[in-house]
C-alpha positions in Angstrom: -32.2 -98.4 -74.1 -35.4 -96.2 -75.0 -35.5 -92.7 -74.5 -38.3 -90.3 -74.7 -37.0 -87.2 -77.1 -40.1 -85.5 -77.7 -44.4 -85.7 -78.1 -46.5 -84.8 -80.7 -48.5 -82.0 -80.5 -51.4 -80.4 -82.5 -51.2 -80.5 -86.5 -50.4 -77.3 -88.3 -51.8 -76.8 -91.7 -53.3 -79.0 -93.8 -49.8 -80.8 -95.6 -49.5 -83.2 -92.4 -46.7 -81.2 -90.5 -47.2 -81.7 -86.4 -46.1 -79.2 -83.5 -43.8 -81.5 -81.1 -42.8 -80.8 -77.4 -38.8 -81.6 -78.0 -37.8 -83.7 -74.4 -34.1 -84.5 -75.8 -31.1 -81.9 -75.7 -29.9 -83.0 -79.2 -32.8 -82.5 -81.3 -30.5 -82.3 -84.7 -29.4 -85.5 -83.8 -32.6 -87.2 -82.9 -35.0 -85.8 -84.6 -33.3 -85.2 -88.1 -34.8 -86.3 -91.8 -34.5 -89.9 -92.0 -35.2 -90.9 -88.0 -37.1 -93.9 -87.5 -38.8 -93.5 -84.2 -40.8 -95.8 -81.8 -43.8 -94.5 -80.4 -46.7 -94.8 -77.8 -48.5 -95.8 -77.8 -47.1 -98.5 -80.4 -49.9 -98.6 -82.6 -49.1 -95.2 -83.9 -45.4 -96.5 -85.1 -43.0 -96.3 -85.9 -42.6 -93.2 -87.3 -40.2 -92.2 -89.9 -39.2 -88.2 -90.1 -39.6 -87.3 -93.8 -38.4 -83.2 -92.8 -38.7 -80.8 -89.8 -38.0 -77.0 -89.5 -38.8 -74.4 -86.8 -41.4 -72.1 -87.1 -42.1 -69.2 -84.6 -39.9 -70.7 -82.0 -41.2 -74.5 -82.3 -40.2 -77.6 -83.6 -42.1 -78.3 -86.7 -42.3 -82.1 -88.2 -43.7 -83.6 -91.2 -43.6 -88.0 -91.0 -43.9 -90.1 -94.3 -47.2 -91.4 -94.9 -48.4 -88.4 -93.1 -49.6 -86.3 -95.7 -53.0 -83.9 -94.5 -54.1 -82.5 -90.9 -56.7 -85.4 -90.5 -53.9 -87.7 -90.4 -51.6 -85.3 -88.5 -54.1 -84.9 -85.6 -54.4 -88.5 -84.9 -51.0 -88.3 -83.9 -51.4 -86.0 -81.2 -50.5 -86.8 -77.4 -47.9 -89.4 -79.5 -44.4 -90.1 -77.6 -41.5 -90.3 -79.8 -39.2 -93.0 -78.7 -35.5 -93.2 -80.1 -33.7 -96.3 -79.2 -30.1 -95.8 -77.8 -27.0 -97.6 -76.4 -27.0 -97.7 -73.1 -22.9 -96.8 -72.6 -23.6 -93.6 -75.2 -23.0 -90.5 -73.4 -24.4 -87.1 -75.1 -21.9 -85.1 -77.2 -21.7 -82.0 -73.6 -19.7 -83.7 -70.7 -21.5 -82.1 -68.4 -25.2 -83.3 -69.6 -26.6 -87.2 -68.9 -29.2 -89.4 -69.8 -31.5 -89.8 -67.0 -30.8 -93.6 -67.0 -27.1 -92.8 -65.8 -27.8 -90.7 -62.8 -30.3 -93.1 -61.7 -29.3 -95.4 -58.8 -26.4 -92.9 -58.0 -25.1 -93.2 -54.4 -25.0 -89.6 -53.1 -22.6 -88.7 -50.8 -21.1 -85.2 -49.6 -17.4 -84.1 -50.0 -16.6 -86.1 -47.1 -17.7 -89.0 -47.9 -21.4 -88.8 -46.0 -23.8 -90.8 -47.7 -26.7 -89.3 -47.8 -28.7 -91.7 -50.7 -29.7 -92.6 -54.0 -30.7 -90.8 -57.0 -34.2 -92.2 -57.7 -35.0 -89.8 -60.6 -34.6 -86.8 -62.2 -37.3 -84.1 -62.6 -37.2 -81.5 -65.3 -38.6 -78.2 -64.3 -38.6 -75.6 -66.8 -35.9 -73.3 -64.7 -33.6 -76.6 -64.1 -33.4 -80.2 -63.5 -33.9 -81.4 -60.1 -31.8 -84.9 -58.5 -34.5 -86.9 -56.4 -32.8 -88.8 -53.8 -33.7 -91.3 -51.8 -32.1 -90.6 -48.4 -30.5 -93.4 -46.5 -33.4 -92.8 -43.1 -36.7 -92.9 -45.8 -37.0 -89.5 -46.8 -36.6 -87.5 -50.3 -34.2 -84.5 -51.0 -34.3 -82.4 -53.9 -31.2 -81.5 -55.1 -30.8 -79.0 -57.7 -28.6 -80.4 -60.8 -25.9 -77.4 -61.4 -22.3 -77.5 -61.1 -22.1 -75.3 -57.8 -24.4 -78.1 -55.7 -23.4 -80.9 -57.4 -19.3 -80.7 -58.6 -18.8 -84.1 -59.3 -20.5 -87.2 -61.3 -18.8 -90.4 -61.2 -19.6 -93.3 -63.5 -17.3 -95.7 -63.0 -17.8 -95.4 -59.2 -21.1 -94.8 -58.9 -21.6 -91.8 -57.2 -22.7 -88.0 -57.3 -20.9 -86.3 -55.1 -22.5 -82.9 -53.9 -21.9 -80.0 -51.8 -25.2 -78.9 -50.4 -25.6 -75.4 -49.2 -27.0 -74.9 -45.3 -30.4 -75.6 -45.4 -30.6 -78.1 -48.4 -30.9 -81.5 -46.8 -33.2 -80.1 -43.6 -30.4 -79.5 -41.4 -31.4 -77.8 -38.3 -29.7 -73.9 -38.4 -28.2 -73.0 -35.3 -30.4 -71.3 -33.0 -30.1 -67.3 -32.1 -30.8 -66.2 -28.7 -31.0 -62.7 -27.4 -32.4 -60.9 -24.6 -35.2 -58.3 -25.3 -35.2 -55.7 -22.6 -39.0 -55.2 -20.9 -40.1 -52.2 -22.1 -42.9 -50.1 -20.3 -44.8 -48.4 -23.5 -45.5 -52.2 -24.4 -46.8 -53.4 -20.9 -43.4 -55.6 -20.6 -44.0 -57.5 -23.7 -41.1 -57.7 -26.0 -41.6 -59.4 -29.8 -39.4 -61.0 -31.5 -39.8 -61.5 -35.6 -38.0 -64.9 -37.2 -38.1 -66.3 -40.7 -37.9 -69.9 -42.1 -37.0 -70.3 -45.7 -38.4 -73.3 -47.3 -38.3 -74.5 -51.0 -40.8 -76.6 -52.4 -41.2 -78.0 -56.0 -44.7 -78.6 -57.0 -45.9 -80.6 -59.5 -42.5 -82.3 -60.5 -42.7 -84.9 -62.8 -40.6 -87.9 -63.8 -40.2 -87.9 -66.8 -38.6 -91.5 -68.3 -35.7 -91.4 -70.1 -34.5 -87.9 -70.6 -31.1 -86.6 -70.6 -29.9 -83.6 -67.9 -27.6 -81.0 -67.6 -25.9 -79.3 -65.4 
């Protein structure tokens, strides 16, 4: 199983090291001295890491044979691929690779099916659980403990509990009676509000990992 862990950005100074957007949750372990990584595209790999360090808050990373910006730069735009076992689970029980949460059956405490995971998007303020719903449409369910309690494996399923409101359920209507008032010629407002939640611009990003 491949898994994107992180793309090469723009070269800093002139001994070959690369900026790199890190798309893995265990960059120690996958992008540590010594990593052989797949890329694309292909042509640019594989790569192997010869050292890495952070500077100002990002992930620095030097590759052999890399050894001056020139080369650095036409690196840039470069996925890193690691290859992985398919059955490995990361180190945090609570965190996934996408691959595992795809294909989910979704289903409610109760036992409601409501559909299957299709993806996951990774927003900077969370991850987000893309389902398929069993009647066509697509639910975004936010991937934290509180909405989604239980992942299970072995049977296939995410079980969630979705606040009121998540899945489009219609709210219960309010009616009241507004007494006809003479100062407004016997017209009576009344002021509602609809709270809606949309995520732009999500992307699916292959083969990440998530957490909850």
């Amino acid at each position: 199983m491949q898994l994107v862990v992180a793309r090469i950005g723009r070269a800093h100074g002139i001994k070959g090291e690369v900026t790199v957007e890190v798309r893995t949750d265990e960059p120690e372990l996958r992008l540590a001295p010594g990593a052989v990584l797949a890329t694309d595209p292909a042509t640019a790999g594989p790569l192997t890491i010869a050292s890495g360090r952070v500077h100002s808050g990002r992930l620095l990373l030097r590759f052999e044979g890399v050894h001056d910006r020139t080369a650095a730069e036409t690196l840039r735009n470069t996925l890193l691929v690691a290859e992985v076992d398919p059955d490995e689970r990361p180190e945090d029980p609570e965190e996934f690779y996408d691959h595992q949460l795809e294909d989910l059956e979704v289903v409610t405490r109760d036992g409601t099916v409501v559909g299957r995971i299709e993806s996951v998007a990774h927003l900077p303020a969370q991850d987000l659980l893309v389902v398929r719903r069993e009647d066509g449409g697509e639910a975004l369910i936010p991937f934290v403990h509180e909405i989604v309690p239980e992942i299970d494996l072995k049977a296939q399923q995410a079980v969630i509990d979705p606040p009121p409101g998540l899945l489009g359920e219609a709210e219960p209507e309010e009616s009241a009676e507004a007494e006809e008032s003479p100062e407004a010629g016997g017209q009576a407002e009344t002021e509602g509000s609809t709270g809606t939640a949309e995520a732009e611009g999500v992307e699916k990003g292959p083969g990440q990992e998530s957490s909850r």
